[in-house]
C-alpha positions in Angstrom: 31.2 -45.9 -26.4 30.9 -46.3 -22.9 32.2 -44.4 -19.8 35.3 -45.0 -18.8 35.2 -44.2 -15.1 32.0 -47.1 -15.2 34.2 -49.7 -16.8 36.9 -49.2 -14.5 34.8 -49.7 -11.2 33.3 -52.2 -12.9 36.2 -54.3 -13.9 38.5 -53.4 -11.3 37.4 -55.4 -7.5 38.2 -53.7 -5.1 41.2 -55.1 -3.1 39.0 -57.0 -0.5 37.4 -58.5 -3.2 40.2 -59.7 -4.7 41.6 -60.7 -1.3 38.4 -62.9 -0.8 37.8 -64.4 -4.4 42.0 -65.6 -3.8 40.5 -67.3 -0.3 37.3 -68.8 -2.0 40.7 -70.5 -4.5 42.9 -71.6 -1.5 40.2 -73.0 0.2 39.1 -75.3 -2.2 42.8 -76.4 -2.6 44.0 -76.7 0.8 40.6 -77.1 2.8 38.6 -74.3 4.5 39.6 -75.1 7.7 42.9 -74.2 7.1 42.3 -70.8 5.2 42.3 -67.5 7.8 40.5 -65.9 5.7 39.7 -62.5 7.5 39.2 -59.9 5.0 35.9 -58.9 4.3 33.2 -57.9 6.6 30.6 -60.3 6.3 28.6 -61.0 9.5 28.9 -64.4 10.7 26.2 -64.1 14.0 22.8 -65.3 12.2 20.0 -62.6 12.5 17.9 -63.1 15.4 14.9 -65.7 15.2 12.0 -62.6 15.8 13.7 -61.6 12.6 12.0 -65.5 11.1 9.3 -64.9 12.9 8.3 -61.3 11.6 8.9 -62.3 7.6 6.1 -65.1 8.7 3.5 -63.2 9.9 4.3 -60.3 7.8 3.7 -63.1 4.7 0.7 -64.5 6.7 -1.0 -61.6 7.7 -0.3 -58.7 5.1 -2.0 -58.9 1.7 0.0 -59.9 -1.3 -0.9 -56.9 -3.3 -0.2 -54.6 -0.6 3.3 -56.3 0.8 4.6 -56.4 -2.5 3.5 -53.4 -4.0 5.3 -49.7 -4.0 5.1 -47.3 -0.9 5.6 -43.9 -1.0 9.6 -42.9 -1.4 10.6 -42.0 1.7 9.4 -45.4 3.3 5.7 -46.6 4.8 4.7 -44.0 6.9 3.7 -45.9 9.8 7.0 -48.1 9.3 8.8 -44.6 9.7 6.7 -43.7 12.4 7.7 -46.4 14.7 11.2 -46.2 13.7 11.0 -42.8 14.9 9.7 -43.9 18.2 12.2 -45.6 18.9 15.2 -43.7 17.9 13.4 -41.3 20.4 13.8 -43.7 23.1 17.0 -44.7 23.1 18.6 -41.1 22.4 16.0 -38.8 23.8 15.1 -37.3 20.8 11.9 -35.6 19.6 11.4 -37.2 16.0 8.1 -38.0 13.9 8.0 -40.3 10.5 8.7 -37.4 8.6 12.0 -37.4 9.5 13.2 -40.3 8.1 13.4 -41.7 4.8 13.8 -45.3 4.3 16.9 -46.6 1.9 18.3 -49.4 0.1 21.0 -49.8 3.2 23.5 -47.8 4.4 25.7 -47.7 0.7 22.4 -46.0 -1.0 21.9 -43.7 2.3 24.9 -41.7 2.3 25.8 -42.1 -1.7 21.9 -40.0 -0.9 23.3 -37.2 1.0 26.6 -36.7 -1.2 24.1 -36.5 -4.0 21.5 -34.2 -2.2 24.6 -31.9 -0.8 26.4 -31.5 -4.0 25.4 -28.3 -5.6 25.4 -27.7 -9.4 28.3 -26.0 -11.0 30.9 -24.8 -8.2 33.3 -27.2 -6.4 32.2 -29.3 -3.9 34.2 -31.2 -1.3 33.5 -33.6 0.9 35.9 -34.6 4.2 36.6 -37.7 5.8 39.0 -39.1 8.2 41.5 -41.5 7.5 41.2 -44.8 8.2 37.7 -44.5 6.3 35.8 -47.1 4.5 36.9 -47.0 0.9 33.8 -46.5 -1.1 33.3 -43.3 -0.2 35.7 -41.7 -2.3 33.9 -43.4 -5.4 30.6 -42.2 -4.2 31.7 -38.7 -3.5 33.6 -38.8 -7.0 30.4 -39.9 -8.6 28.8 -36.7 -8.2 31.3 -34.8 -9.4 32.3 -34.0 -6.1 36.0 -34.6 -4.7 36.8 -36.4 -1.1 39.3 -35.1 0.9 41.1 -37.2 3.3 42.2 -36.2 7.2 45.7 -38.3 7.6 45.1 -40.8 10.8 46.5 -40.0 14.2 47.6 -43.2 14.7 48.3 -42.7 18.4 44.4 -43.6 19.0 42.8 -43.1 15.7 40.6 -40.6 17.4 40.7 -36.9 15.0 43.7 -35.1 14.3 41.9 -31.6 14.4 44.9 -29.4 13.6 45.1 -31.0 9.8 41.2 -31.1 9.6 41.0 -27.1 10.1 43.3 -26.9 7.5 41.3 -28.6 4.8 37.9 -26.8 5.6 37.1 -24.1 2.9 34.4 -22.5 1.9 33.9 -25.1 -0.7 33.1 -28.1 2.1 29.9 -29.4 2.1 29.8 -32.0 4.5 32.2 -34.1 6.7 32.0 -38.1 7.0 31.8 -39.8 10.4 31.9 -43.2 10.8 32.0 -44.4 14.6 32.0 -47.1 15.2 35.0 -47.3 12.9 35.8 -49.6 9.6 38.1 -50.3 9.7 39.8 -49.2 13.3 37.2 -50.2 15.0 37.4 -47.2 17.1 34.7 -45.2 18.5 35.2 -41.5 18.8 34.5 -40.1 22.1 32.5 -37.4 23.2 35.1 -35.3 23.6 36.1 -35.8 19.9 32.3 -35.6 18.5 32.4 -32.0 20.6 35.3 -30.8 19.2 34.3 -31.4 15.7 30.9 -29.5 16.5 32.8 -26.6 17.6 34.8 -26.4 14.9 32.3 -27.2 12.6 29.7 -24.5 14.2 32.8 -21.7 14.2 33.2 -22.4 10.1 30.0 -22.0 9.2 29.7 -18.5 10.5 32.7 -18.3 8.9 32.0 -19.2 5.7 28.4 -18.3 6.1 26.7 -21.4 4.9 26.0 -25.0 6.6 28.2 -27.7 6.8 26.9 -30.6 7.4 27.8 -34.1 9.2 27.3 -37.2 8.0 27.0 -39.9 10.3 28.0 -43.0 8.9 26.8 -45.9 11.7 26.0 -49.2 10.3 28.3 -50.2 13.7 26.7 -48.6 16.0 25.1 -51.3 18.5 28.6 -53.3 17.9 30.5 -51.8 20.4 32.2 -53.4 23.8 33.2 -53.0 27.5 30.6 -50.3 28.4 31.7 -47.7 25.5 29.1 -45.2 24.5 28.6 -44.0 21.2 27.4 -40.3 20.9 24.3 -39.8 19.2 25.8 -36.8 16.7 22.3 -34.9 16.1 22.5 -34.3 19.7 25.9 -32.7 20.0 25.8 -30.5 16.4 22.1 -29.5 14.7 23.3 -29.8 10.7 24.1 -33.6 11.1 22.4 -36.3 8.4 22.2 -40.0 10.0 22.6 -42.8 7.7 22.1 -46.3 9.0 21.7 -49.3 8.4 20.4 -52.9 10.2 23.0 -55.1 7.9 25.0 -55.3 11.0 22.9 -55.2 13.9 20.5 -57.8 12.4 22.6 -59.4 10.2 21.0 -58.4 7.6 23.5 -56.9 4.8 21.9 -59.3 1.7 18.4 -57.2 2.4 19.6 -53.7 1.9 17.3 -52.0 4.1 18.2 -49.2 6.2 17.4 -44.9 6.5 18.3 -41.2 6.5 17.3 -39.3 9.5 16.6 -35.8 8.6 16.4 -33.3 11.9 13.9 -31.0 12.0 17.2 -28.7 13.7 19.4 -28.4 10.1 19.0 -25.5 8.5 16.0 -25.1 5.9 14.6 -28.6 6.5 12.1 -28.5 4.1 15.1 -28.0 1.0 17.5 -31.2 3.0 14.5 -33.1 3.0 13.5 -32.5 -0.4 16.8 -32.6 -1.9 17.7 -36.1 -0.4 14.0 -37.6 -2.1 14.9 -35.9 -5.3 18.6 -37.5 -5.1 16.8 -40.9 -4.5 14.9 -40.4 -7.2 17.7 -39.7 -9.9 19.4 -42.4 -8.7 16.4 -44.9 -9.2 15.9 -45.6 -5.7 11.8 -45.8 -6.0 11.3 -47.2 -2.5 13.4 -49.5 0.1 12.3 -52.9 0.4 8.1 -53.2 1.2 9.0 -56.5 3.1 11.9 -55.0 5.1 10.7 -52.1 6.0 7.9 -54.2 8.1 10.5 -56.3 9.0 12.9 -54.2 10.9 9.4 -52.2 12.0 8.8 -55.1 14.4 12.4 -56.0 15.3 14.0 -52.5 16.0 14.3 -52.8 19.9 15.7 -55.9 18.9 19.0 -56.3 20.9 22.1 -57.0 18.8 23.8 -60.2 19.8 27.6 -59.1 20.5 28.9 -61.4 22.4 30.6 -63.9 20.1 32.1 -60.5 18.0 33.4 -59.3 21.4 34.7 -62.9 22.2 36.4 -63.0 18.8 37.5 -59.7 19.3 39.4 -60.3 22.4 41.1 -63.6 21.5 42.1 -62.0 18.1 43.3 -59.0 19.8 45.8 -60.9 22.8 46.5 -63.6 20.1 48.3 -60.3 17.9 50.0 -58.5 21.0 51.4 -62.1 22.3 52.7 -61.9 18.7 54.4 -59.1 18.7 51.8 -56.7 17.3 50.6 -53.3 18.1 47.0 -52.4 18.2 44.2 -50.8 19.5 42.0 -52.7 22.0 38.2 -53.6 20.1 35.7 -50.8 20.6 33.4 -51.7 18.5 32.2 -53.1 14.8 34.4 -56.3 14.2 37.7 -55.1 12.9 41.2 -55.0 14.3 43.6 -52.7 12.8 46.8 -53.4 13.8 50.6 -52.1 12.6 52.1 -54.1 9.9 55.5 -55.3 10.8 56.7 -53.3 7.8 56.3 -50.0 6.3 54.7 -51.9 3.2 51.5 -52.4 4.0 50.9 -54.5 0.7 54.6 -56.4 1.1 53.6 -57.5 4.1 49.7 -58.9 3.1 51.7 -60.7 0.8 53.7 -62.3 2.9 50.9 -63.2 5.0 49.5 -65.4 2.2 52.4 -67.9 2.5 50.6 -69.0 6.1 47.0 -68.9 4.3 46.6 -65.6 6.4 44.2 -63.4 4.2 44.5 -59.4 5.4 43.8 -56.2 3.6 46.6 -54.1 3.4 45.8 -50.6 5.4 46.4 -48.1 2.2 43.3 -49.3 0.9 41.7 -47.2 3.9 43.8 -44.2 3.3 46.2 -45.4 6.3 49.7 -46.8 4.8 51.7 -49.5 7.1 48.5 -51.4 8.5 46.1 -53.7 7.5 42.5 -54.6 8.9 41.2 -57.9 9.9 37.5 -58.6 9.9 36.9 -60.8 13.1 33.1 -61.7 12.1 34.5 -65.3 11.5 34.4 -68.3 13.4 36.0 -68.5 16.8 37.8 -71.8 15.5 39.0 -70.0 12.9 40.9 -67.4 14.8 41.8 -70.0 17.7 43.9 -71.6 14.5 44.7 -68.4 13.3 47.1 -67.3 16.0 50.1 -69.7 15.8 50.2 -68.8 12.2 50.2 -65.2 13.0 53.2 -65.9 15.5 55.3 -67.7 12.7 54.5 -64.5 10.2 55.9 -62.3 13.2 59.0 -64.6 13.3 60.2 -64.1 9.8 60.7 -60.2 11.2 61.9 -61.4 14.1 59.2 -61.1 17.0 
């Protein structure tokens, strides 16, 4: 009657869903206040007020008709335009409008490319590196494609390269990237990014076809202490940039974001035209009209970091005075710390009897960790910690 596959992701929330919905239920029994709720990634910063301003005068200025209506599918030209200019800016790039192509957020941007990339009737694979954020393997799986999944080098969560060689075939299409990281968040380093292009450049004369890289970067101006995030088009030519201003604006409800499509990767025109027709099968007529002007006028609009790095940093010595081992914050606003047991899950559940709400690290392909979002208030993780201290007691911290 129905497709099964569809029910099942339909009826089935997703851990950090669950995780939250159980918060939203303790709360109202016990009081927010006392509920550490950090498991989903919601940002708490407000978007900036030029962001009020702009949907004014946007609603002022613009006619009705027009502001509401369709644009073209890949996004208002001279909306792209000045995206364009900007990227160009910042990175030193040489982009026009025709490069990009405006999406429904970062989600619809790279569920675009696994669309665009997947070929009909051969085996496609798509590679990511664990931990990765969980909806990719959904999306990939969606097209008929299949994810494949580095294991995490949990020394620094940067790449373990001898496994990834391994799992390249002639049947890879693309590999994921998402640096900032959710949920490490790490940031991979240059060295790292030129590694990967290296490799990456070697197998496609290899296998004598493109591989292309993904970058996932939603996180990208969430990021702390003076780290640098390489810009991937500049290191390797075949790389597909989906991002998205949910974080750096605050604006996740508005799905807006875009693809940027170098003129570099082999036989633009076909990339191009194969992410539009992707968009197109998958009803996605046109990104917001409103948003796109929107984030037109606010994109040299600086993020506001400093309370994510604050929380960041008390979270982060509040865990190690614990007892807990974890990487310092890079960037986004996630800790992933060791669990204090091999079971990942055992030990979220154990976290529950202090109200402590964590998402056990197998959801993200990375067994005996769990992520905390930090995007909370600073209150909240200020109470956090002595409950974190008593959980650490029970295994003897």
């Amino acid at each position: 009657m129905i497709s099964e596959k569809s029910y099942v992701l339909g009826t089935k929330k997703s851990t950090i869903r669950t995780i939250f919905e159980f918060g939203r239920k303790r709360a109202a029994e016990v009081g927010e206040e006392n509920v550490f709720d950090f498991s989903i990634g919601n940002p708490n910063v407000p978007a900036p007020e030029k962001v009020k301003e702009a949907i004014i005068d946007i609603l002022n200025e613009v006619d009705s008709v027009a502001l509401h209506g369709y644009t073209v599918a890949p996004g208002d030209p001279q909306v792209r335009e000045t995206i364009a200019r900007s990227i160009n800016r910042r990175f030193g790039t040489s982009f026009t409008g025709k490069n990009l192509f405006m999406t429904a957020g970062a989600a619809a941007a790279i569920t675009i490319c696994f669309k665009a990339l997947t070929e009909d009737d051969v085996h496609n694979e798509f590679i990511t590196f664990a931990p990765y954020f969980p909806e990719y393997k959904c999306f990939v799986e969606a097209m008929g494609s299949e994810l494949k999944v580095v294991p995490a080098n949990t020394a620094d969560f940067q790449i373990q390269f001898d496994k990834f060689k391994e799992m390249l075939t002639p049947d890879t299409k693309a590999v994921i990237v998402n640096s900032p990281n959710n949920p490490s968040g790490v940031v991979y380093s240059e060295d790292t990014i030129k590694k990967l292009a290296e490799i990456l450049s070697e197998k496609e004369k290899e296998f004598g076809h493109p591989i292309f890289i993904i970058s996932d970067e939603p996180y990208r101006e969430l990021v702390y202490g003076g780290i640098t995030v390489p810009y991937i088009p500049k290191y390797y030519k075949n790389t597909l940039v989906c991002y998205s201003w949910s974080k750096s604006l605050s604006l996740p409800g508005e799905r807006i974001g875009y693809i940027v499509v170098p003129d570099e990767v082999a036989d633009f025109e076909r990339v191009y035209g194969g992410i539009a027709g992707a968009a197109r099968v998958l009803t996605h007529v046109n990104a917001s009209s409103l948003f796109q002007r929107v984030v037109a006028r606010c994109v040299d609009e600086p993020s506001n970091i400093a309370a994510y790095e604050r929380n960041g940093n008390l979270l982060y010595n509040g865990l190690v005075e614990a007892g807990f081992t974890c990487q310092k914050p890079q960037g986004a606003f996630y800790l992933f710390p060791k669990a204090l047991e091999d079971d990942d899950y055992a030990f979220c559940e154990r976290a529950k009897k202090y109200d402590l709400l964590l998402v056990p690290g197998s959801d993200f392909g990375c067994p005996g960790y769990f992520r905390a979002a930090y995007c909370i208030k600073q209150e909240t993780i200020e109470k956090s910690i002595p409950a974190f201290k008593k959980l650490a007691a029970e295994y003897g911290k």
